[in-house]
C-alpha angles and dihedrals in degrees: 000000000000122000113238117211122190100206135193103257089243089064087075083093097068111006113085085042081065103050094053082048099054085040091053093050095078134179107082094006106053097097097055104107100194119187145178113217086157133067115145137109116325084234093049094054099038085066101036088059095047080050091241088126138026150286090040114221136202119211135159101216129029116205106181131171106233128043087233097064097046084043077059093059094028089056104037120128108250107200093205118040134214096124116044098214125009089228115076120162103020119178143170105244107165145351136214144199130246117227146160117239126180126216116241084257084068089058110175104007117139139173124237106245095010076268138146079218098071087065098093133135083253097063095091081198081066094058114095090013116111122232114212110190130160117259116255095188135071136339092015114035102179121182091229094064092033086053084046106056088053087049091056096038091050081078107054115021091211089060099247098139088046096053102047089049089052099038093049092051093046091055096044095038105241114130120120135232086220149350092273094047091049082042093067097029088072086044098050095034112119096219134031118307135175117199145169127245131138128265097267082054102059100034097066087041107084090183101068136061131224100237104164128016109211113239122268098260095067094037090050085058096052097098130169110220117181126188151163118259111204117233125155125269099030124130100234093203090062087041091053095038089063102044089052093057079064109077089034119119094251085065097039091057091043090057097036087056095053097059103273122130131248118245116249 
């Protein structure tokens, strides 16, 4: 039986790598067949897997992008224990940075400070560029818009740079269902564009540029936590076999190469 991983989009950059890694190791582990059916925002599969939005899916091992969205699943309300939570093993495995790139069509923008608090409705280079963020709302919440909107609210207490980054992506369509979509909405975008993504994202992506870092408070809080999702039928020592190569220092490396961010 495989094991069936639903997976943050971002994730995309390091996990499959993992998972080659954990199959080629063989012995004991040889016959461990690990998998990844779902890749999607962190929001969107919190709540397929509670059923609270559909399809529903099944897997054995959440690995979500934001604390919130695996606090959804772990305190979700299961209507016939056992067992007593869906979420069983959880652990921290990785972190990741927020920041702001520009397609080539954008050529020599650049952001005073290096800073998400130079996109404002004041800053006339700003005028006829796109912004491509992830959605935060419904039905996608996904941790990178949700990370966003506190990066641009850390600047004006009363929401004005937020607002005019999501209301200027909401009138020119470009929010996007997750970090990869918003990702290549800024690549494939005809005209400049700015986005955010996180770090991983950027760095195995050779057509954008790193233009603005987001400040430590909000990159302290992008947190990687994994976990097993009971469901009946699994056999708990593969499950927990794999989640501990994740946190070994073969997966570590794999993740740390491809632009995440150790853990303090």
């Amino acid at each position: 039986m495989a094991i069936k991983i639903a997976a943050a989009a971002s994730l995309i950059n390091g996990l499959p790598q993992i998972i080659s890694a954990f199959n080629g190791q063989g012995g004991i582990y040889e016959e461990i067949e690990v998998c990844v059916p779902w890749y999607a925002s962190s929001g969107a599969l919190a709540r397929r897997i509670i059923g609270t939005q559909f399809p529903k899916i099944f897997p054995d091992i959440f690995i979500a992008a934001s604390e919130d969205a695996m606090d959804l699943v772990a305190n979700f309300s299961v209507p016939n224990p056992p067992p007593s939570s869906l979420v069983s093993n959880r652990e921290d495995i990785i972190g990741n940075t927020l920041v702001i790139v520009k397609n080539a069509n954008a050529g020599g923008l650049t952001l005073a400070g290096n800073s998400f608090g130079a996109v404002n409705s004041g800053n006339a280079a700003l005028s006829g560029v796109h912004i491509w963020i992830a959605n935060p709302d419904a039905p996608d919440y996904v941790p990178a818009g949700i990370y966003a909107r506190e990066a641009f609210k850390l600047y004006t207490p009363d929401a004005n740079h937020w607002d005019y980054v999501f209301g200027k992506a909401t009138s020119e369509g470009t929010l996007g269902s997750d970090v990869q979509k918003t990702l290549d909405g800024v690549v494939t975008d005809p005209g400049p564009a700015i986005g955010v993504v996180y770090n991983s994202d950027a760095k195995n992506e050779c057509s954008v540029t790193i233009i603005a870092v987001a400040d430590p408070p909000i990159n302290d809080s992008i947190i990687y936590p994994a976990a097993q999702i009971y469901r009946s039928g699994q056999d708990d020592g593969e499950i927990e076999a794999f989640l501990e190569f994740l946190d070994s220092p073969t997966a570590q490396g794999i993740l740390l190469s491809k632009g995440f961010r150790e853990l303090n």
